[in-house]
Backbone bond lengths (Angstrom), bond angles and torsions (degrees), N, CA, C in turn:
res aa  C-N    CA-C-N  psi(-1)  N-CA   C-N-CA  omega(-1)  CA-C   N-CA-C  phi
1 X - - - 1.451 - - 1.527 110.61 -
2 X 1.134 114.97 -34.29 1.541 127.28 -179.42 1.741 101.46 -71.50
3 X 0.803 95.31 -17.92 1.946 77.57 -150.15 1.637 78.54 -106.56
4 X 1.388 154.25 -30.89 1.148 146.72 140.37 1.748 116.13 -18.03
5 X 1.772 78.72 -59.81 2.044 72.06 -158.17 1.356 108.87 -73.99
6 X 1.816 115.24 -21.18 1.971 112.55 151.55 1.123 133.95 -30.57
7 X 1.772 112.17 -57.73 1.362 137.48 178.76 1.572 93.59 -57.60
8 X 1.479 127.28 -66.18 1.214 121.41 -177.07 1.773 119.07 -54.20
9 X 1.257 110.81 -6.30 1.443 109.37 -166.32 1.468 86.40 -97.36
10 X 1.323 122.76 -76.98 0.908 138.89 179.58 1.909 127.17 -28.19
11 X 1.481 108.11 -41.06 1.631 117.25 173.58 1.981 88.35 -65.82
12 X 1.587 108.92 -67.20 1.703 96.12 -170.97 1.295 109.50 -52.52
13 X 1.512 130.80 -34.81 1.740 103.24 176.08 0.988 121.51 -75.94
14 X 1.660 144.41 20.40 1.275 122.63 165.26 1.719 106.79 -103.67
15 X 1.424 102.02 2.69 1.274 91.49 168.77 1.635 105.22 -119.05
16 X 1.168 129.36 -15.89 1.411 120.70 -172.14 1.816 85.96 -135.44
17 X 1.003 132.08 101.91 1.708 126.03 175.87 1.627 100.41 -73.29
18 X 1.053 145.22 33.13 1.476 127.99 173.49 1.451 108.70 -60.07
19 X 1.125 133.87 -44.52 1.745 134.08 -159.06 1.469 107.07 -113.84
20 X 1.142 102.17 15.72 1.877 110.92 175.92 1.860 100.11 -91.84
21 X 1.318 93.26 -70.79 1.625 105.66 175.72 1.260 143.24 -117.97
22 X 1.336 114.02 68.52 1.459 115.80 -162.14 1.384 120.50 -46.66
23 X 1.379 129.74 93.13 1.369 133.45 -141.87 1.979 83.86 -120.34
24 X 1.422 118.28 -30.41 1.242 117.82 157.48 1.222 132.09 -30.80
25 X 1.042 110.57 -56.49 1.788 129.72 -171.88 1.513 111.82 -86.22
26 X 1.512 117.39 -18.96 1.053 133.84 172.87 1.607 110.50 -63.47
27 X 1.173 106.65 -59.19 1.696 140.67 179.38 1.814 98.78 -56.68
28 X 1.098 114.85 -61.37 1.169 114.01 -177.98 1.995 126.28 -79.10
29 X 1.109 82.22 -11.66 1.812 90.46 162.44 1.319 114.10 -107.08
30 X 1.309 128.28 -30.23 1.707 107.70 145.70 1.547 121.55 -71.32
31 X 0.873 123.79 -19.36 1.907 102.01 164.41 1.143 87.07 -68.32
32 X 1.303 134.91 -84.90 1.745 123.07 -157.33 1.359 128.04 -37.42
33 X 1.241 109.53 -25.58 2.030 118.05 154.14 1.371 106.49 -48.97
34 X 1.523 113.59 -94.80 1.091 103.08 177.77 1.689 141.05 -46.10
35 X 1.048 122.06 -14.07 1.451 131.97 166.02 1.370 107.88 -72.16
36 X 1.555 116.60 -26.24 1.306 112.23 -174.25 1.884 107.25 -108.91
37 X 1.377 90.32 18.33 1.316 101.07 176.33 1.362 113.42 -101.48
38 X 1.495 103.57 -49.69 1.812 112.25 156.41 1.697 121.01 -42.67
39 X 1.591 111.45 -42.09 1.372 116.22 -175.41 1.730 107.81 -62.48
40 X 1.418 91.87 -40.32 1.861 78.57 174.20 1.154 136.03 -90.70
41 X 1.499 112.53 1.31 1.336 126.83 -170.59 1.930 84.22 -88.53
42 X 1.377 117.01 -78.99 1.753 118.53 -179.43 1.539 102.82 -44.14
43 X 0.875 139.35 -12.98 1.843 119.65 -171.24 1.907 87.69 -110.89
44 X 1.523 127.34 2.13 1.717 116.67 164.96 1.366 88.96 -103.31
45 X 1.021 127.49 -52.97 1.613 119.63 -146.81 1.760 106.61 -92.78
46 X 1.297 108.19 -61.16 1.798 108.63 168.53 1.536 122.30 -115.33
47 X 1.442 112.86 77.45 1.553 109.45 175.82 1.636 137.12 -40.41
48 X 1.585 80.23 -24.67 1.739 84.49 173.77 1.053 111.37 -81.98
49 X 1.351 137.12 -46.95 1.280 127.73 158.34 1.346 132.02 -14.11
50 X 1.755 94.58 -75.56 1.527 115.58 -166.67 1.657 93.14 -52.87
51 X 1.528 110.73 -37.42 1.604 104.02 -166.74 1.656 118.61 -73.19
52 X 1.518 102.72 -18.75 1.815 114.91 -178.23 1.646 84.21 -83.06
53 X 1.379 143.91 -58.15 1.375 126.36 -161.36 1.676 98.14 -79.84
54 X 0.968 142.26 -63.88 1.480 127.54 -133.62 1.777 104.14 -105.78
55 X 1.447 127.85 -17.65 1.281 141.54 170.37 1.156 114.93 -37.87
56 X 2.013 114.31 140.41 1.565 119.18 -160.26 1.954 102.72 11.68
57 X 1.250 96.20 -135.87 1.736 112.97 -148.61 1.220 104.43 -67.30
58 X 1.580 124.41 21.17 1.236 119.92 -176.91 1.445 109.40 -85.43
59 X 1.493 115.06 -20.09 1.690 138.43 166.32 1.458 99.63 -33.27
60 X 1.717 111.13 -64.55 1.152 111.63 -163.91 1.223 115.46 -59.39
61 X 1.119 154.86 -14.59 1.485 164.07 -85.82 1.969 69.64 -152.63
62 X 1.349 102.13 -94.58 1.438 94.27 178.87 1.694 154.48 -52.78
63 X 1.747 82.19 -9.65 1.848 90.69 165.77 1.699 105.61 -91.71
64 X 1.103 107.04 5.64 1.995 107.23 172.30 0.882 105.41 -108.79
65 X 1.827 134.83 -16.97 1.547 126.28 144.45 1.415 130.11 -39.77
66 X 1.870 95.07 -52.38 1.476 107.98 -176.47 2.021 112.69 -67.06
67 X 1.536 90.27 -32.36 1.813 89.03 174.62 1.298 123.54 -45.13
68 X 1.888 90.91 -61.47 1.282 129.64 -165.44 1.571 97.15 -40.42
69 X 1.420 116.62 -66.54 1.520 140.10 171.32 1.336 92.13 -30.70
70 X 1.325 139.68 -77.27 1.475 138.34 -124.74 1.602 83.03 -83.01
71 X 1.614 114.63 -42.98 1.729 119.46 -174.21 1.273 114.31 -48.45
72 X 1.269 122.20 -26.27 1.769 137.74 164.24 1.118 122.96 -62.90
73 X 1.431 121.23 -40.65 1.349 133.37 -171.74 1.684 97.75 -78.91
74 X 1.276 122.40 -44.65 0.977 129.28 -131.13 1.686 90.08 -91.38
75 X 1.308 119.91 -47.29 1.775 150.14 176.34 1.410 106.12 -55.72
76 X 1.401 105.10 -64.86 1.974 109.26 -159.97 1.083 105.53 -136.02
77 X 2.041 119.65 42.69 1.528 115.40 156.36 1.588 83.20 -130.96
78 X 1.681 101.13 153.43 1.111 133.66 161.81 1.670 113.81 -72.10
79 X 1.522 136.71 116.07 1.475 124.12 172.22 1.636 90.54 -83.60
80 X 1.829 84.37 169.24 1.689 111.60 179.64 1.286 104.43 -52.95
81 X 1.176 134.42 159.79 1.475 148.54 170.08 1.470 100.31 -120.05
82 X 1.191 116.62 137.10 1.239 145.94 163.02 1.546 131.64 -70.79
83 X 0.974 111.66 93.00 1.803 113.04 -147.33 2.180 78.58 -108.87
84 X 1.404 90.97 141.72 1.555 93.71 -164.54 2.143 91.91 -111.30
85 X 1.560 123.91 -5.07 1.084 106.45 153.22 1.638 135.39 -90.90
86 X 1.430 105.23 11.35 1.442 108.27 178.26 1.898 94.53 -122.82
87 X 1.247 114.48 -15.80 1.643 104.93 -169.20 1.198 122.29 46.08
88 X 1.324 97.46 80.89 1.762 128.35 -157.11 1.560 116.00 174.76
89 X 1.381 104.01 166.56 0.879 93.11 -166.03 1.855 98.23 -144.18
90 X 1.590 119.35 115.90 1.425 135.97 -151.35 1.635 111.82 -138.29
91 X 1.075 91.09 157.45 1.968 111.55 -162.43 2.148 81.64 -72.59
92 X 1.255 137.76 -35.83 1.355 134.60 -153.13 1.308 107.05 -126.36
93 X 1.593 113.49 88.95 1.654 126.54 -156.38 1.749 105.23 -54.78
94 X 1.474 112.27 -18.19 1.480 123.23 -162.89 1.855 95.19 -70.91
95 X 1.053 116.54 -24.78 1.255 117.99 -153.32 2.074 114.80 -47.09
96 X 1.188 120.48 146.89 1.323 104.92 -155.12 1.277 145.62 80.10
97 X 1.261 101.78 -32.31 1.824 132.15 176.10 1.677 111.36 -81.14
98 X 1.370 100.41 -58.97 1.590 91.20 -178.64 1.614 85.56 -141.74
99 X 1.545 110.59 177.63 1.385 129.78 172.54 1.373 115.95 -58.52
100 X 1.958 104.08 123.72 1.614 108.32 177.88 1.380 110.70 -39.37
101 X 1.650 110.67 133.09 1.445 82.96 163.85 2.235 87.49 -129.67
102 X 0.596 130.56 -151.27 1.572 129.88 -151.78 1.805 100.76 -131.61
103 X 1.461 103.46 -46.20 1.509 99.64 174.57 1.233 119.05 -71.16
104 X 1.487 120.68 -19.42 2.056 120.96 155.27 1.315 94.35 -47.10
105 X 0.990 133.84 -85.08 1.425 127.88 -161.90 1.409 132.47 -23.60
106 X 1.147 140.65 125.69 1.384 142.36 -177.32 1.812 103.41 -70.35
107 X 1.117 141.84 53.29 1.204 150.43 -175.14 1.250 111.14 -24.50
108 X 1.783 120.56 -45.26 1.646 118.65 -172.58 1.929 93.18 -70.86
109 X 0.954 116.58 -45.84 1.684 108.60 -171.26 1.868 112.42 -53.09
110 X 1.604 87.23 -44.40 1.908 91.86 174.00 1.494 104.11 -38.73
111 X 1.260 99.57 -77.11 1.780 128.33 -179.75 1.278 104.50 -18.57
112 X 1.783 108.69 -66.96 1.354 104.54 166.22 0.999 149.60 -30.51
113 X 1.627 115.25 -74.97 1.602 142.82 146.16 1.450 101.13 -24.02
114 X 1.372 134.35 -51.64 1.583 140.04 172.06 1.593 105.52 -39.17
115 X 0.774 105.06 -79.66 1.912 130.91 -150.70 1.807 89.55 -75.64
116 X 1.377 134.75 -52.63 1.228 136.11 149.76 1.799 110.30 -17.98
117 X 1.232 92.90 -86.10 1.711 98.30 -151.00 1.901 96.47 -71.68
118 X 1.131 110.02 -31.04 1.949 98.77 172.67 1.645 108.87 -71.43
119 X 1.246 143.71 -29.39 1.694 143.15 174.63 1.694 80.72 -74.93
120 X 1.177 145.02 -52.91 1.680 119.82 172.63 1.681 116.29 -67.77
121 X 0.961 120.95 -37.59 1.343 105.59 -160.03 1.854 108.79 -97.63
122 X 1.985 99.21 -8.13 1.755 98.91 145.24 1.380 105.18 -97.63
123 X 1.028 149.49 -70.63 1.412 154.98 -176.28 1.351 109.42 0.24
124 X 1.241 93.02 -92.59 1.795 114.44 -163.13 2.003 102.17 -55.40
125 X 1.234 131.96 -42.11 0.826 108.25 -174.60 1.824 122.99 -94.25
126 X 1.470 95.30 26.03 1.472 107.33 178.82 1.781 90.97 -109.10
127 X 1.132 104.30 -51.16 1.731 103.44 -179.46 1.866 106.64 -46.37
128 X 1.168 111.12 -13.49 1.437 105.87 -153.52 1.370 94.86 -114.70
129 X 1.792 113.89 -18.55 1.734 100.89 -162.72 2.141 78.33 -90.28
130 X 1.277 112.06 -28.59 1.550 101.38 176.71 1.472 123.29 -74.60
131 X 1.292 114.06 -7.71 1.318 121.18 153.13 1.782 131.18 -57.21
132 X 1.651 79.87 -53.20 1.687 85.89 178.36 1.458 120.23 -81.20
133 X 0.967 94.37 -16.84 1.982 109.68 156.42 1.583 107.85 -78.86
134 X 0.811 144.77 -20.01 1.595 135.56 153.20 1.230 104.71 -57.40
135 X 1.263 114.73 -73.24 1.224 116.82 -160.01 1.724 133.43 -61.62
136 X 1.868 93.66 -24.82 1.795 103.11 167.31 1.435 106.98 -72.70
137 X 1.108 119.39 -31.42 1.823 128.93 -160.59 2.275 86.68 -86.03
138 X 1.218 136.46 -18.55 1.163 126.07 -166.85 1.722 93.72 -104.10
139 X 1.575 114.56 -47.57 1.409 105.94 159.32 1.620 120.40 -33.80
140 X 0.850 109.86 -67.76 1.669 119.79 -177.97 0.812 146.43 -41.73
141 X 1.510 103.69 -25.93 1.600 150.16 165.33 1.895 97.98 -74.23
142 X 1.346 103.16 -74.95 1.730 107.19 -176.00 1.495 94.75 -54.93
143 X 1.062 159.78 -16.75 1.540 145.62 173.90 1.273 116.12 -88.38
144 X 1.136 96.01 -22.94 1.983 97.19 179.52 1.450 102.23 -94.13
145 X 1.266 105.63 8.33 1.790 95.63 171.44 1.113 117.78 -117.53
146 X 1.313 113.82 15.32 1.403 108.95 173.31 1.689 114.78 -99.82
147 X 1.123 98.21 135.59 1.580 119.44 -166.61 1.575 102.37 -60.78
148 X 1.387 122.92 163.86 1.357 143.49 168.47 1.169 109.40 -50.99
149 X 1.631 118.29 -52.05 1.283 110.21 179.75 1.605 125.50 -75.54
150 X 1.146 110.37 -24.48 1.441 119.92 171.45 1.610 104.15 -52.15
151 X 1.399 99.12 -60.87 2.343 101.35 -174.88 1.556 90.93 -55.07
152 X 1.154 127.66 -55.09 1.899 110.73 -175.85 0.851 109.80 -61.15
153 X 1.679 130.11 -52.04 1.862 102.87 163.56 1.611 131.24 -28.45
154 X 1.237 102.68 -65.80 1.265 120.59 155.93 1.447 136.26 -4.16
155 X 1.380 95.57 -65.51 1.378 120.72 -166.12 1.360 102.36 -95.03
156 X 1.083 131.35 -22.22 2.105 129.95 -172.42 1.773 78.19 -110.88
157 X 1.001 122.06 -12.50 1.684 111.19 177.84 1.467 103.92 -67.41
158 X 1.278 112.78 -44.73 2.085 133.60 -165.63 1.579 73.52 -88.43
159 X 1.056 169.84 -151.58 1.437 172.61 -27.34 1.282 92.90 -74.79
């Protein structure tokens, strides 16, 4: 029964790849990183903000972005193909078979996959180094407000 419903998986992904490589869900859980990278950066640095964009059902607004997104990937991108003479898995199913040539290639998906994974791999870790800069600069703030008598609590507290 198994090795049927493979064969059956397997004949529809070489013509429709939806259930080969969920490259959808991929797409749509990195926008939701970064969206949820913005949420913590506006709810340290401008609460009113964060609270006019992301407040009650306004969330939802942005998890139908992140769908919406994945609904793109999922519609009008090509997933990797699995080429079984290189054992790998590539945008140009020929690969191994005959000589790369560049026009096999689905070029808008490259492009994609391009412009995709560099807005993550600058993105997210700029959203995150301004995060952790919120958060030392909000520490710093809660320490300078603590009163005289609080550090002598403190301090005969550790005694």
């Amino acid at each position: 029964m198994l090795s049927s419903l493979t064969l059956i998986l397997t004949q529809k992904s070489c013509h429709e790849n939806f259930l080969n490589n969920p490259l959808d869900l991929w797409a749509a859980e990195c926008c939701a990183d970064m969206i949820l990278g913005i949420n913590r950066c506006l709810e340290m640095a401008f609460p009113k903000i964060g609270k006019m964009l992301f407040h009650n059902n306004r969330v939802y607004i942005w998890i139908g972005f992140c769908n919406l997104y994945g609904l793109y990937w999922l519609l009008f991108r090509h997933a990797y193909i699995f080429t079984g003479m290189a054992y790998s898995s590539s945008f140009d199913p020929l690969i191994g078979y005959r000589p790369f040539r560049i026009e096999l290639v689905f070029t808008d998906d490259v492009n994609d996959f391009t412009i995709h994974n560099t807005i993550l791999a600058i993105g997210s870790p700029i959203l995150y180094l301004i995060f952790s800069i919120c958060i030392f600069f909000k520490g710093r703030e809660l320490i300078k407000s603590i009163s005289k008598e609080e550090k002598l609590v403190r301090i005969i507290y550790k005694l």
